[in-house]
GUZA-803613 format. One record per residue (C-alpha): residue number from 1; residue in three letters; x, y, z. Coordinates in Angstrom, 1 decimal. Example, Ala and Ser with C-alpha at 12.3 -4.5 7.8 and 13.67 -1.06 7.14 Angstrom:
2
1 / ala / 12.3 / -4.5 / 7.8
2 / ser / 13.7 / -1.1 / 7.1
***
This chain:
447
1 / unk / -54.5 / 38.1 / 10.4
2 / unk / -56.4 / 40.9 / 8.7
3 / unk / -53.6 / 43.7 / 10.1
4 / unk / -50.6 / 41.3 / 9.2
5 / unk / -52.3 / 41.5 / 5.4
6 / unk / -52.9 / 37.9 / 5.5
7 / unk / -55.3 / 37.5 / 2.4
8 / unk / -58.8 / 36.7 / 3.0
9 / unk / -59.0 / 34.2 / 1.6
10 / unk / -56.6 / 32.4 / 3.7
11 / unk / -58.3 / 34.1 / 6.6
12 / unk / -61.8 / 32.8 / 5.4
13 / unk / -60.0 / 29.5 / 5.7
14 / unk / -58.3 / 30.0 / 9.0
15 / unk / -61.9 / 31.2 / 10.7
16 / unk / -63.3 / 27.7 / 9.1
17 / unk / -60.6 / 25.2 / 10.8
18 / unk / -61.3 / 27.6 / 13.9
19 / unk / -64.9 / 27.0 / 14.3
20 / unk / -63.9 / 23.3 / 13.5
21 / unk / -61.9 / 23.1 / 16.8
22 / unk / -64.1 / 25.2 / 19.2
23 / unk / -66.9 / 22.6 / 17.6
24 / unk / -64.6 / 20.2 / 19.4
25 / unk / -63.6 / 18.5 / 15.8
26 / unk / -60.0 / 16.8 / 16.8
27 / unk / -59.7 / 16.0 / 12.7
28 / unk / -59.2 / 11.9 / 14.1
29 / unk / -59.7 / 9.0 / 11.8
30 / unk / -60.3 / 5.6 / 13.7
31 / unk / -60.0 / 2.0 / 12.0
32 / unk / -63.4 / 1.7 / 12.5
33 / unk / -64.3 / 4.5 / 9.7
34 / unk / -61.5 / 3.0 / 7.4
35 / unk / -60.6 / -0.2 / 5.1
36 / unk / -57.5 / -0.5 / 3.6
37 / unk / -57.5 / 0.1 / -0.2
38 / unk / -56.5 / -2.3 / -2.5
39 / unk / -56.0 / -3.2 / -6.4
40 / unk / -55.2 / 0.2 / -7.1
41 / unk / -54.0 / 1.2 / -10.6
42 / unk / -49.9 / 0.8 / -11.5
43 / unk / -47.1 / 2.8 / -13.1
44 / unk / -46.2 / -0.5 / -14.9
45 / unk / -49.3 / -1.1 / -16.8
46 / unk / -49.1 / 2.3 / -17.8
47 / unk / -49.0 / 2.7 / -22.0
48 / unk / -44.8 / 3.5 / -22.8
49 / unk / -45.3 / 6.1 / -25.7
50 / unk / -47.9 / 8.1 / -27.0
51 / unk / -49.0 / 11.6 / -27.3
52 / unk / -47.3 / 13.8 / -24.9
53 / unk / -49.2 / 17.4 / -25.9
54 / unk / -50.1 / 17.7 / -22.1
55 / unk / -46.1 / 18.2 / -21.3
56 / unk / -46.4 / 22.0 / -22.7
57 / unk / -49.4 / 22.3 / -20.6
58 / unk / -47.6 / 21.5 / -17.5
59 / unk / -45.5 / 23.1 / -14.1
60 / unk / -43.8 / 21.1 / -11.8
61 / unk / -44.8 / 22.8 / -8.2
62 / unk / -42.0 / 21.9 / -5.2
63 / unk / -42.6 / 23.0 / -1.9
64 / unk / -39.4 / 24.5 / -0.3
65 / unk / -40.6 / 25.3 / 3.4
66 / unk / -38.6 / 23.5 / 5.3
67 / unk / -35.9 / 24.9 / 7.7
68 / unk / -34.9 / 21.4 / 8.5
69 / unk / -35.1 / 22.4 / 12.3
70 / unk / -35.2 / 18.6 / 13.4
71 / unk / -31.9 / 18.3 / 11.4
72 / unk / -30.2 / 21.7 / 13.6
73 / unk / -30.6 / 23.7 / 10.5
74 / unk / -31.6 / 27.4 / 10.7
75 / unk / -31.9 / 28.2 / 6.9
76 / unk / -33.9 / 26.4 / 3.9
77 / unk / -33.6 / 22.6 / 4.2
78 / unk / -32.9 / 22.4 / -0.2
79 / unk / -29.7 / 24.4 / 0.5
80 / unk / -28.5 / 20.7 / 1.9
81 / unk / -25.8 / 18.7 / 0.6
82 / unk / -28.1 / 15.8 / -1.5
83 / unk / -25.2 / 13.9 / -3.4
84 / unk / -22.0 / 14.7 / -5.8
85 / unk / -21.4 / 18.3 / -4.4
86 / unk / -24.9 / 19.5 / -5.3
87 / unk / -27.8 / 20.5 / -3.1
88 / unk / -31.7 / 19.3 / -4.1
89 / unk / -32.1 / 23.0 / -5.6
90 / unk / -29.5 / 22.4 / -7.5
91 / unk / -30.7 / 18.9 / -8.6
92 / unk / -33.9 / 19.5 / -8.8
93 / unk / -33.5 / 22.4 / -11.3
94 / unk / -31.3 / 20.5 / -13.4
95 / unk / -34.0 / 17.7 / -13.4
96 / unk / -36.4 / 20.4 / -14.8
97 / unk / -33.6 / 22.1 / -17.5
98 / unk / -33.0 / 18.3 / -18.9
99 / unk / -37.3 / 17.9 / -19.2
100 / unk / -37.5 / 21.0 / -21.4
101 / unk / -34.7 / 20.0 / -23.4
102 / unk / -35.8 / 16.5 / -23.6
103 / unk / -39.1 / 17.1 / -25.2
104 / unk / -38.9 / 20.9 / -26.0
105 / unk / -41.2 / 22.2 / -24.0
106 / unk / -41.6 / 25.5 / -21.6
107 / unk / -42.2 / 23.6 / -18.1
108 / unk / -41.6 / 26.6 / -15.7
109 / unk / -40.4 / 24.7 / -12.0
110 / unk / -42.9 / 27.1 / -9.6
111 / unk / -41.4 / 27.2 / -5.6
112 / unk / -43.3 / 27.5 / -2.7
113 / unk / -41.7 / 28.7 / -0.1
114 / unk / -42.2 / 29.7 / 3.6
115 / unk / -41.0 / 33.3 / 4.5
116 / unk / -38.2 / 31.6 / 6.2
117 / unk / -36.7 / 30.2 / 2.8
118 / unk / -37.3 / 32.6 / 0.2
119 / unk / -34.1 / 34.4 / -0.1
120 / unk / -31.7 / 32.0 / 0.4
121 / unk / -33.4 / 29.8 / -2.4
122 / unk / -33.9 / 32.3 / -4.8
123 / unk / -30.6 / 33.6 / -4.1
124 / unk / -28.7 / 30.1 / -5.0
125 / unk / -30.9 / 29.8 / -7.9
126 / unk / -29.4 / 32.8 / -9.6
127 / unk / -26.3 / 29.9 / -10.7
128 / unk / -29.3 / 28.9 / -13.3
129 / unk / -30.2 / 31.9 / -15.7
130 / unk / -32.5 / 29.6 / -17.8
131 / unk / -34.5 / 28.6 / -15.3
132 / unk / -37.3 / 31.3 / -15.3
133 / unk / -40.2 / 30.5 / -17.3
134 / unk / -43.1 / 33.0 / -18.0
135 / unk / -44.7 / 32.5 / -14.7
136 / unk / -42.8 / 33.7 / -11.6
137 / unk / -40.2 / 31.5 / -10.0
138 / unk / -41.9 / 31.3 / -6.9
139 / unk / -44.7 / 32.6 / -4.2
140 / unk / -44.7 / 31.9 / -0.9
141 / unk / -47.4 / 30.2 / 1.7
142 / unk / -49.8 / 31.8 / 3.7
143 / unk / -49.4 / 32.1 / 7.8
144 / unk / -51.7 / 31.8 / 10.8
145 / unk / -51.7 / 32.4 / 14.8
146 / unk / -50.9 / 29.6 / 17.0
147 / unk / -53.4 / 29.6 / 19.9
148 / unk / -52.7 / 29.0 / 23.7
149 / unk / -54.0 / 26.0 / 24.0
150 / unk / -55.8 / 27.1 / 27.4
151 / unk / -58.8 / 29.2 / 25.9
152 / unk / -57.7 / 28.7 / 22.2
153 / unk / -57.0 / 33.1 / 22.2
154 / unk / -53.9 / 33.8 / 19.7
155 / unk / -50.7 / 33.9 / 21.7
156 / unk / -48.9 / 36.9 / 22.6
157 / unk / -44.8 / 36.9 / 22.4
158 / unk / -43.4 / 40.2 / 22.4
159 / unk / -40.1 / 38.8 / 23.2
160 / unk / -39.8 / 37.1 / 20.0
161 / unk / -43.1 / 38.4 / 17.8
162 / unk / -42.1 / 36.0 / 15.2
163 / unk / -43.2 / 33.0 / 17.2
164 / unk / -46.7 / 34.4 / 17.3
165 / unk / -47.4 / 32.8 / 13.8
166 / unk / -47.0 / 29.6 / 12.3
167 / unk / -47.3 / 28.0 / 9.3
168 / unk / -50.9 / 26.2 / 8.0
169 / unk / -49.5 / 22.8 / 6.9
170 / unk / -48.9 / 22.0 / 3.4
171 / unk / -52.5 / 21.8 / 2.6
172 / unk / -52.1 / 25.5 / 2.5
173 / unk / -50.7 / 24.9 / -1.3
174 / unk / -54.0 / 25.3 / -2.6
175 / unk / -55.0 / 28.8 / -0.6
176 / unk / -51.7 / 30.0 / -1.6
177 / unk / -51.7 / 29.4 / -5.3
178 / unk / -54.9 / 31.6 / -5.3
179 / unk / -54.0 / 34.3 / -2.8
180 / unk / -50.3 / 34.9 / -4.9
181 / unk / -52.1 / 34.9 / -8.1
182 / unk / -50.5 / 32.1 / -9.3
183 / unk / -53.2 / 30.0 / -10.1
184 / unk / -54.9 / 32.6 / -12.0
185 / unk / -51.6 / 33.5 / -14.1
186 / unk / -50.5 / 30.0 / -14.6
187 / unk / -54.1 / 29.4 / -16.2
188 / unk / -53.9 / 32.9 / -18.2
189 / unk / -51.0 / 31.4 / -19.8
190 / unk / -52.4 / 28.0 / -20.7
191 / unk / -51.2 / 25.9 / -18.1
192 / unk / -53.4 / 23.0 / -17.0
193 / unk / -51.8 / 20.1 / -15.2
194 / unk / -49.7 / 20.6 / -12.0
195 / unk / -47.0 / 18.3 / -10.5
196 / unk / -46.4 / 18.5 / -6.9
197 / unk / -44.3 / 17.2 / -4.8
198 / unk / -41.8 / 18.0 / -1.6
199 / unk / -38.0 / 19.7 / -2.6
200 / unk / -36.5 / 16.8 / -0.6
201 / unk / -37.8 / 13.9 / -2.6
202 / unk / -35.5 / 13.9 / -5.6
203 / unk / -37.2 / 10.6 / -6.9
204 / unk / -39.7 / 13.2 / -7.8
205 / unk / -39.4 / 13.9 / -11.3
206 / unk / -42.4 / 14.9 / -13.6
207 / unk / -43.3 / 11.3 / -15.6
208 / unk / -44.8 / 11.8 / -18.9
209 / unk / -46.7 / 8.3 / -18.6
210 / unk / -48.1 / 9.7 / -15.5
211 / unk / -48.9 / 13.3 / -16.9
212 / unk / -50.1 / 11.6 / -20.1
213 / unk / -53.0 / 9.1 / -18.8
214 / unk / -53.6 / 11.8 / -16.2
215 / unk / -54.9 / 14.0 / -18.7
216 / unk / -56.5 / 11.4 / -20.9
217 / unk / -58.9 / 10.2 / -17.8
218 / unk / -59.2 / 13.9 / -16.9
219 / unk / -58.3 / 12.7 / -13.2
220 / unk / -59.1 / 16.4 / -11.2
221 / unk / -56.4 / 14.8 / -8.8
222 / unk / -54.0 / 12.1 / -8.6
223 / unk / -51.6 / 10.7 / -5.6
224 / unk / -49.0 / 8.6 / -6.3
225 / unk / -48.2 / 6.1 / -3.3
226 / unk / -45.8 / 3.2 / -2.7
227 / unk / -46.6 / 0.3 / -1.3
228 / unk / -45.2 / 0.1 / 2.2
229 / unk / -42.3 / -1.0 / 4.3
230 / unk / -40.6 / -0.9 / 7.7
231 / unk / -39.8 / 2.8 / 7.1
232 / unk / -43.0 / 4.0 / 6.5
233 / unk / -44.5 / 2.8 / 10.5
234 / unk / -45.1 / 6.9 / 10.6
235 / unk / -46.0 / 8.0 / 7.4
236 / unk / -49.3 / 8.9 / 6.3
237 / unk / -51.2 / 6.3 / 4.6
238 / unk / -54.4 / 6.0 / 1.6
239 / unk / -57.1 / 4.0 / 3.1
240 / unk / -61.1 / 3.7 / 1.9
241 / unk / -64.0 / 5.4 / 4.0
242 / unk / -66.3 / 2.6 / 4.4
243 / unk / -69.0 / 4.8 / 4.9
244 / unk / -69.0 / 5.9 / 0.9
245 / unk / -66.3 / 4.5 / -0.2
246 / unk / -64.3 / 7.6 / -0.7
247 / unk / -60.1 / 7.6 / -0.9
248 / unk / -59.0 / 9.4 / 2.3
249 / unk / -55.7 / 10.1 / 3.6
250 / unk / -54.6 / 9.4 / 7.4
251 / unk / -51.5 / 10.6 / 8.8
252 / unk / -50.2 / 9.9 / 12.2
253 / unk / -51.7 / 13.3 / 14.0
254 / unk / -54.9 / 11.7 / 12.8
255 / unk / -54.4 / 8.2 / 14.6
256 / unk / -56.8 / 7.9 / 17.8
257 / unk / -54.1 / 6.4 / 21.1
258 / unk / -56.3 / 3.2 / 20.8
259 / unk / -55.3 / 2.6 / 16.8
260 / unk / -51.3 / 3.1 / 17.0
261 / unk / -50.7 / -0.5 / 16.9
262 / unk / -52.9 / -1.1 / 14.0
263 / unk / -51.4 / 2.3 / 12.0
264 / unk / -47.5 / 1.4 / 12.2
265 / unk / -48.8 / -2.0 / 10.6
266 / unk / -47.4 / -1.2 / 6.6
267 / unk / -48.8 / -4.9 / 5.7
268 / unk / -52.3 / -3.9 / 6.6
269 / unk / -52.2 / -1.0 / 4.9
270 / unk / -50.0 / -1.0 / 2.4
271 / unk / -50.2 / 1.9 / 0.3
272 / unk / -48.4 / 5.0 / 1.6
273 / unk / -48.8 / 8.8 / 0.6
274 / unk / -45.6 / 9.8 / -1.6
275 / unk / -46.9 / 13.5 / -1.2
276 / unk / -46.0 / 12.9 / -5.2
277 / unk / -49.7 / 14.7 / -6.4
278 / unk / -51.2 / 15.7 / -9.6
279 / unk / -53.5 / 18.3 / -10.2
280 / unk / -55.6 / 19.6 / -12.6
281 / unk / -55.2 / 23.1 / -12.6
282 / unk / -58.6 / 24.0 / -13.8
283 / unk / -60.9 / 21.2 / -11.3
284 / unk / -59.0 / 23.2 / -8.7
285 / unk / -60.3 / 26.5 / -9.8
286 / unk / -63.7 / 25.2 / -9.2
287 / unk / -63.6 / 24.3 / -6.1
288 / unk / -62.0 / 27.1 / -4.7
289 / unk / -64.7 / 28.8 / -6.7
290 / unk / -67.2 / 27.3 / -5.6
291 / unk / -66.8 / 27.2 / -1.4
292 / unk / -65.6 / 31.0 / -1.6
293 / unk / -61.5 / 30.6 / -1.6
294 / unk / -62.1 / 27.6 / 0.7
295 / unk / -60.7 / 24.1 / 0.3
296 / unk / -62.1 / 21.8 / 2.8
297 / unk / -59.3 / 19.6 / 4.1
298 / unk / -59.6 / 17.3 / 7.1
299 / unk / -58.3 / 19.4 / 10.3
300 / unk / -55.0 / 18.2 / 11.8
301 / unk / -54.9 / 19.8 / 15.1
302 / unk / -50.6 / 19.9 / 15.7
303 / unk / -50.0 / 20.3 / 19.9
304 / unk / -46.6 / 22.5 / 20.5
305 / unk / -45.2 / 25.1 / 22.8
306 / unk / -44.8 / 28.7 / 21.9
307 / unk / -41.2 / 28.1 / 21.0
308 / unk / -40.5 / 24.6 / 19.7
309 / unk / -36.7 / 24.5 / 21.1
310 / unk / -38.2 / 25.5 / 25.0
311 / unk / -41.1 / 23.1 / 26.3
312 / unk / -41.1 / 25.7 / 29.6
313 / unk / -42.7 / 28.0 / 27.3
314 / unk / -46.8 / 27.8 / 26.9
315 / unk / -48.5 / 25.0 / 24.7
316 / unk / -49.9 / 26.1 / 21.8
317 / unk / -52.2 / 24.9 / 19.2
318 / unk / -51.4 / 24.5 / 15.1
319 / unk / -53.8 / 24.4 / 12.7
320 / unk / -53.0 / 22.6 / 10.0
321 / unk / -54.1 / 20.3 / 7.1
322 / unk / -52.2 / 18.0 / 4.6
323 / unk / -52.3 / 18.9 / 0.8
324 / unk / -52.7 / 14.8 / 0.6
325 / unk / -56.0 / 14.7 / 1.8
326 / unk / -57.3 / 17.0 / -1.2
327 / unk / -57.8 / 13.0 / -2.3
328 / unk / -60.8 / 13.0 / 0.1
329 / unk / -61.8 / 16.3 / -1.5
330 / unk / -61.9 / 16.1 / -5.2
331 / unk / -64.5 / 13.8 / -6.4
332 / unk / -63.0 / 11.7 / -9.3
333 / unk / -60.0 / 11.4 / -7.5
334 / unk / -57.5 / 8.5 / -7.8
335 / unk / -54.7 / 6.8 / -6.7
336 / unk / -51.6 / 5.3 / -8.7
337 / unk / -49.1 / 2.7 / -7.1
338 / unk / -45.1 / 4.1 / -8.4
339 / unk / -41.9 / 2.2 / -8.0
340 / unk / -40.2 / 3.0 / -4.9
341 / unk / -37.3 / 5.2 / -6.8
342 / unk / -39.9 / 8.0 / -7.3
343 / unk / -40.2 / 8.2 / -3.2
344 / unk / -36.4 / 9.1 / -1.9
345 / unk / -37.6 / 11.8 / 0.7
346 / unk / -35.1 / 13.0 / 3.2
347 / unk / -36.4 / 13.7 / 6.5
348 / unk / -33.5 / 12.4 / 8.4
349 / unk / -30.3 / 11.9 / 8.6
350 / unk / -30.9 / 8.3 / 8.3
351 / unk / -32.5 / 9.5 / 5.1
352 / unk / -29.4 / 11.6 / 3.9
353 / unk / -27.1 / 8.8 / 4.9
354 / unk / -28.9 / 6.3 / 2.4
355 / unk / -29.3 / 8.8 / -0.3
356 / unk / -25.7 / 10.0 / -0.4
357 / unk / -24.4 / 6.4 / -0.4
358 / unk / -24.3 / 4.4 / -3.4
359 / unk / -27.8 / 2.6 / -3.2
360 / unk / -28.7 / 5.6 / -5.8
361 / unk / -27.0 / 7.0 / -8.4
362 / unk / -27.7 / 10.3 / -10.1
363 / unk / -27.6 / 10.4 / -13.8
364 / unk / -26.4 / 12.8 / -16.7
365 / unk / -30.4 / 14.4 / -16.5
366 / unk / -29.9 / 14.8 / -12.5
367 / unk / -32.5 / 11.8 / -12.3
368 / unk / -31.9 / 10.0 / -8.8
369 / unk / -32.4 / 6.1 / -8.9
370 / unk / -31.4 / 3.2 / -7.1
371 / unk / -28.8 / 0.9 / -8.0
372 / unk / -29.6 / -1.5 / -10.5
373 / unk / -31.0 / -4.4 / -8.8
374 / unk / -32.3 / -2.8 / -5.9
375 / unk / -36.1 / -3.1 / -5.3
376 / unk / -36.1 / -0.4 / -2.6
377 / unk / -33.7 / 1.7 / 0.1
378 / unk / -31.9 / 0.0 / 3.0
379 / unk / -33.1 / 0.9 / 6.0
380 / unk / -31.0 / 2.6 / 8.0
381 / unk / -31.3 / 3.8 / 12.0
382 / unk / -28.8 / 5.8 / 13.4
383 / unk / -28.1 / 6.7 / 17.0
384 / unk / -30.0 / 9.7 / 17.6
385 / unk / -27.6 / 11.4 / 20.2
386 / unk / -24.4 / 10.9 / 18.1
387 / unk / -26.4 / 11.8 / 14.2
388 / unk / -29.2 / 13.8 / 14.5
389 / unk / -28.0 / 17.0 / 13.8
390 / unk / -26.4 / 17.5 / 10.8
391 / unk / -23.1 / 18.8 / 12.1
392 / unk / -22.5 / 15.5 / 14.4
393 / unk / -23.9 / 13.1 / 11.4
394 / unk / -21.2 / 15.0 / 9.4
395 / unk / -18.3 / 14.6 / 11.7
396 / unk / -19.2 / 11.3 / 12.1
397 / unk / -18.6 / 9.8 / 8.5
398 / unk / -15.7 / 12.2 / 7.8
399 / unk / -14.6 / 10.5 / 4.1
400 / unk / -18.3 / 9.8 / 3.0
401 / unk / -20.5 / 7.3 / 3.5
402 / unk / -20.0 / 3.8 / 3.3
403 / unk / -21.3 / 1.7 / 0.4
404 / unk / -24.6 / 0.7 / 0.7
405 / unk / -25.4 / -0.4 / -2.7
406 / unk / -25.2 / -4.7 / -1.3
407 / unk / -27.0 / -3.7 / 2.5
408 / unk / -30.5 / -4.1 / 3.4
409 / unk / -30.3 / -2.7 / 7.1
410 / unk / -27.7 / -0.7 / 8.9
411 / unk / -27.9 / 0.3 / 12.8
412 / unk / -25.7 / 1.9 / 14.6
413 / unk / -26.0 / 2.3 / 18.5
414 / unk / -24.0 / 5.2 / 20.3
415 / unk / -20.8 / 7.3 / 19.3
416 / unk / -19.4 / 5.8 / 16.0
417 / unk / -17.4 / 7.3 / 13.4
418 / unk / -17.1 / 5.7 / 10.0
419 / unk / -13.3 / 5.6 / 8.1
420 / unk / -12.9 / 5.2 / 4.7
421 / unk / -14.0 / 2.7 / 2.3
422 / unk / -16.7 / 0.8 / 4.6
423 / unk / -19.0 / -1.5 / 3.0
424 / unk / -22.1 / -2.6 / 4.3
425 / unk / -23.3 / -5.9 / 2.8
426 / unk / -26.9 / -7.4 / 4.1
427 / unk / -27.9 / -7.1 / 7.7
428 / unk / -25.3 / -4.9 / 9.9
429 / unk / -25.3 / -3.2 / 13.5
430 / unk / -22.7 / -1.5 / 15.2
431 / unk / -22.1 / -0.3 / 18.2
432 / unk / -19.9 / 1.8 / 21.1
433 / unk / -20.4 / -0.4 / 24.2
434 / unk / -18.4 / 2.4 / 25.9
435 / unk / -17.5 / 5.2 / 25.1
436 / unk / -16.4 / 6.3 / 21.6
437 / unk / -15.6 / 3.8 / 18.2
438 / unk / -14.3 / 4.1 / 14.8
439 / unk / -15.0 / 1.6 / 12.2
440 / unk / -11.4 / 1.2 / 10.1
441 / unk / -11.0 / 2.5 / 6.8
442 / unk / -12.0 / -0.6 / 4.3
443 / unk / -13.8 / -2.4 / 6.9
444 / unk / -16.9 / -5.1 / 5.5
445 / unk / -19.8 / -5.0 / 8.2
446 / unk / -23.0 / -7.4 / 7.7
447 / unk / -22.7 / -10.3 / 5.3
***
């Protein structure tokens, strides 16, 4: 790491996860050590008005570094069609352009990306000459070894060098806001409250009621989580250590074989990581301060081969951590239940179908909502032979999506192409018995 330039801090950090796994820490987190959490603060009984100083105080932080592999996508995920023409760079800095103007404040939008993204995304961002604040635009994360899994040595690849290395997770937000120097020129320039959340989550959008009783409770950290539903079986959920009672967050690398059952239960646990965080910019300081450039993170240990694409090549180890488990790490730390609108991620094509459809809108300020009267998303679950990639989800609905805005679950099984002017009202599922099918222009499924 030291002869790639990798900061030390970031190689302090590395060597700690490393002694974590040769200790034989596998970073798991069984029911028995967790309770679900309940009666958690609201966005609703939040105060509607008040003083909103903080605002000029604040950055909104998106991470942008995803290649959208699992999508067939080779370049930065944001570049992506989200709605109306526009990709979520462009949305998401025309979300930030309508907050400054809105309350008249500087609000720099901060990237950070992977070294995979970076050009591209600055490059489309030139289309927004106001967008530069006086911090820089972006910086970009930190990278790490994989390790043959075998004796845990970093792997050799001279084929393709670049596979050698690997991303830390995005709990790696926090080492890499030091080791750029962004944290310390964000501070210099008075900035004390940081917004977070992913590039494909448009719902995102910085919320001054949040930002406002966030810095009245001085909260050193804040998640925002939704409460769950059939979609979230695999996300990564709050729950309570019983042991001290402390917030923790579990995601599914985290879930011992014995507890799947009881994970994919979103009754049980309810309250669901939005990856939507808050932090104050100054708590942070102090504890990387404190533990040396180190921010203690539960381990995720992440099992893949060499190259990701070939599982003939060798099996590797990823360390990794989550940046939503800083919850566990800041004491103070709290939790705040959002409407379902500010949690529209896009990790799928199932995603990008529902998001492109009419069960959201997108406003004048580039704010993303659902259609009035909807409570939350359809859920959708398309074939993934005929849709994964996005070049055959594409081809396959040819004039758009269908309308969505009346369904509450679509599936579709096999090789279906979608015509024009489909509607999907309540509770549809279609399928290619044989072979290939197309739905007519101006068919109604469900009902």
């Amino acid at each position: 790491m030291r002869e790639a330039d990798v900061a030390e801090a970031a190689v302090r950090t590395f060597g700690h996860y490393y002694d974590q796994l040769v200790a034989g820490e596998t970073g798991m987190l069984p029911d028995a050590e967790l309770e679900p959490v309940r009666d958690l603060p609201t966005f609703a009984a939040l105060d509607d008005g008040g003083d909103d100083d903080a605002l000029d105080r604040a950055v909104v932080v998106k991470l942008n570094g995803g290649l959208g592999t699992s999508m067939g996508m080779t370049r930065a995920k944001s570049l992506i069609e989200a709605r109306d023409g526009l990709s979520f760079l462009d949305v998401v800095a025309r979300q930030t352009l309508a907050l400054r103007r809105r309350h008249g404040v500087r609000l720099p939008l901060v990237l950070m990306h992977s070294f995979h993204t970076q050009a591209d995304s600055l490059a489309a961002l030139e289309r927004y000459p106001d967008l530069p604040a006086d911090v820089p635009l972006d910086f970009v994360q930190n990278q790490e070894p994989k390790l043959l899994a075998d004796d845990l040595q970093p792997v050799s690849w001279p084929q393709q060098p670049a596979l050698e290395w690997c991303p830390p997770g995005h709990g790696d937000l926090y080492t890499a806001l030091l080791t750029s120097g962004m944290l310390e020129a964000l501070r210099d320039r008075g900035y004390e409250y940081a917004f977070v959340s992913n590039v494909d989550n448009l719902g995102a959008v910085l919320e001054p009621r949040i930002l406002r009783w966030f810095a009245t409770e001085q909260i050193p950290f804040l998640m925002e989580v939704v409460v769950g539903t059939e979609s979230e079986r695999k996300g990564g959920h709050l729950a309570r250590r019983r042991a001290d009672g402390q917030l923790v967050l579990r995601e599914s690398a985290q879930v011992p074989d014995a507890d799947e059952d009881s994970f994919r239960d979103f009754r049980r646990w309810r309250s669901y990581n939005t990856n939507n965080l808050w932090v104050n910019l100054h708590a942070l300081a102090g504890v990387l301060e404190g533990n040396d450039g180190v921010i203690e993170l539960p381990l995720i240990v992440n099992r893949k081969t060499v190259d990701p694409g070939d599982a003939s090549t060798p099996a590797v180890v990823q360390l990794e951590t989550a940046m939503g488990a800083a919850v566990g790490t800041f004491a103070g730390a709290q939790a705040i239940e959002v409407p379902r609108a500010r949690f529209a991620p896009v990790k799928t094509t199932n995603d990008l179908l529902v998001l492109r459809s009419d069960a959201y809108g997108l406003s004048d300020e580039a704010r993303v909502g659902l259609t009035s009267g909807r409570e939350g998303p359809p859920y959708v679950d398309l074939d993934p032979d005929h849709f994964k990639l996005l070049r055959d989800f594409d081809a396959r609905f040819p004039a758009g999506p269908p309308s969505l805005a009346a369904a509450e679950r679509l599936v579709v099984r096999g090789d279906v192409t979608f015509g024009r002017d489909v509607v999907v009202e309540g509770a549809a599922e279609v399928e290619a018995a044989d072979g290939a099918r197309t739905v007519d222009d101006g068919a109604r499924l469900g009902g």
